[in-house]
C-alpha positions in Angstrom: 90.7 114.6 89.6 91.2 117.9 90.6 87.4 119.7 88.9 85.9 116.5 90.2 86.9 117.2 93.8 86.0 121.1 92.9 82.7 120.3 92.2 82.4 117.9 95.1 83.8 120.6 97.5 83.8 124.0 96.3 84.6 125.7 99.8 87.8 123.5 99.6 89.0 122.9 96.4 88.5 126.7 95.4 91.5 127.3 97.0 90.6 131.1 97.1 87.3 130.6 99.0 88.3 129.5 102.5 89.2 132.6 104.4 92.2 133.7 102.0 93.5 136.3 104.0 93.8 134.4 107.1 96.4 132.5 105.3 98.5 135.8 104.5 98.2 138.8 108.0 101.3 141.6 108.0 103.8 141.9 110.2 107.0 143.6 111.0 109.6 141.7 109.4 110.2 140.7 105.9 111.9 138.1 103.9 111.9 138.7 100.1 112.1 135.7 98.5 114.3 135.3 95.4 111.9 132.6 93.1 108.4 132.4 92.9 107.2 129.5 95.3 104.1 127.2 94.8 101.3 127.7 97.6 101.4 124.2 99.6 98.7 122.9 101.1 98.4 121.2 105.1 95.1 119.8 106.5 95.2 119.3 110.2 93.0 116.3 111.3 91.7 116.9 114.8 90.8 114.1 116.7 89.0 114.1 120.1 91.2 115.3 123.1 93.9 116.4 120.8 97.0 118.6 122.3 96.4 122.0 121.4 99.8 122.4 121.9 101.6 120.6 119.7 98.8 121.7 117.0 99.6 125.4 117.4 103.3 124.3 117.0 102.7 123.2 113.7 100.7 125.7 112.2 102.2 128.5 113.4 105.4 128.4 111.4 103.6 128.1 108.6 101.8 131.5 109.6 104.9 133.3 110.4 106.6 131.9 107.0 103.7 133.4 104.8 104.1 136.6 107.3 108.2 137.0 107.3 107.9 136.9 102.9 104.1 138.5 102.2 103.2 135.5 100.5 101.1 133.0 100.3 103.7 129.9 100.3 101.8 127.8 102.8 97.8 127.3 103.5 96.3 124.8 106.3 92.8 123.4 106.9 91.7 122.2 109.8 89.4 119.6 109.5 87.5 117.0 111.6 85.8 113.2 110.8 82.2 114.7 111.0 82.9 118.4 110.3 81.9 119.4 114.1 84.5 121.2 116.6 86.3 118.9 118.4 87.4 119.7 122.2 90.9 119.8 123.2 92.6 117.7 126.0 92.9 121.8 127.7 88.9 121.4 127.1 89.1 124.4 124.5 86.9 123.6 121.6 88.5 124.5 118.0 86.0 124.8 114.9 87.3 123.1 111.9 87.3 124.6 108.4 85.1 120.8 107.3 84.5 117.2 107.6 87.3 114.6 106.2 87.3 114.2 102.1 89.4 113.3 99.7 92.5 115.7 99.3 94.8 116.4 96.3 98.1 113.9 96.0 100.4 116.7 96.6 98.8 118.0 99.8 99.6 116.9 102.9 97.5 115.3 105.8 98.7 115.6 109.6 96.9 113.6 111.9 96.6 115.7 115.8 96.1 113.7 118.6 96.4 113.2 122.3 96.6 111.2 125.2 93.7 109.1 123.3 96.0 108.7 120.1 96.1 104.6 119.4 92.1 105.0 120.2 90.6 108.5 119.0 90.6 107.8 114.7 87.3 106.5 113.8 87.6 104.2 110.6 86.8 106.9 107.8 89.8 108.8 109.4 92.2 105.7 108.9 90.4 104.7 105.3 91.3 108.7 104.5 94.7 108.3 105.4 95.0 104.8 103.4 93.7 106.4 100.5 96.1 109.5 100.5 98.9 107.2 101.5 98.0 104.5 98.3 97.8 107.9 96.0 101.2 108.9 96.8 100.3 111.8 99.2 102.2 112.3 102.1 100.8 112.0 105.6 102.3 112.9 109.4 101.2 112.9 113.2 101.4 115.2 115.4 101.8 114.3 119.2 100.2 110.6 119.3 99.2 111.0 115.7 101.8 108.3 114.9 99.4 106.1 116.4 96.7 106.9 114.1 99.1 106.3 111.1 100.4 103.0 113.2 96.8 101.9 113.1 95.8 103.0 109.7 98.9 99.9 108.5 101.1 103.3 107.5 104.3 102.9 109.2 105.2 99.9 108.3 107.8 100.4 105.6 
């Protein structure tokens, strides 16, 4: 699946291509790590009104992770249903990296929402999440993202 999705979706499945060194910035500290560790990938799903809070919460310690050990152990995506910014319940609009697609099983897919949370996922966000979820991919919300994954039959089991 994985050079079908690559020649779908270059920009993502390229995992070089999207801004690289955003993923990995220097800092002051330093954690060697004693094993080599596999890059895991994170796509955020914005939704309309999300909490930029609890967002920034989430991605950040995967920024100071790849800071504290100078590798690349964790990369994120942000990522919208039509590929357009979407504005935050502060009223900050964030870009997104690109629209909703199909993502590899082992990634993971966190749904951000906000006060809108049971009503802001559009149907080709919950058919995304269905598909991930049937694949054996791992999903999560974020805020009132539970809502989403309530909606999208997830959290059932």
């Amino acid at each position: 699946m994985s050079s079908k999705l690559t020649e779908l979706w270059p920009e993502v499945y390229d995992k070089t291509s999207v801004g690289s060194d955003r993923f990995l910035t220097p800092g002051p500290s330093f954690l060697k790590l004693e094993n080599a560790v596999k890059t895991r990938h994170y796509y955020f799903v914005l939704l309309p009104k999300m909490t930029m809070l609890a967002f920034s919460s989430a991605v950040e310690p995967l920024r100071v992770a790849n800071q504290l050990t100078g590798q690349c152990i964790y990369r994120w995506y942000v990522i919208s249903e039509d590929g357009k910014s979407v504005v935050c319940s502060n009223g900050i609009s964030v870009a997104v990296d690109f629209a909703l697609h199909p993502v590899e099983r082992q990634d993971t897919i966190i749904v951000c929402s906000g006060h809108d949370g049971y009503s802001a996922a559009g149907s080709k966000t919950l058919g995304m999440l269905q598909l991930h979820h049937r694949r054996g991919g791992q999903v999560g919300g974020i805020y009132t993202g539970a809502y989403t994954l309530a909606r999208a039959g997830l959290l059932e089991d």
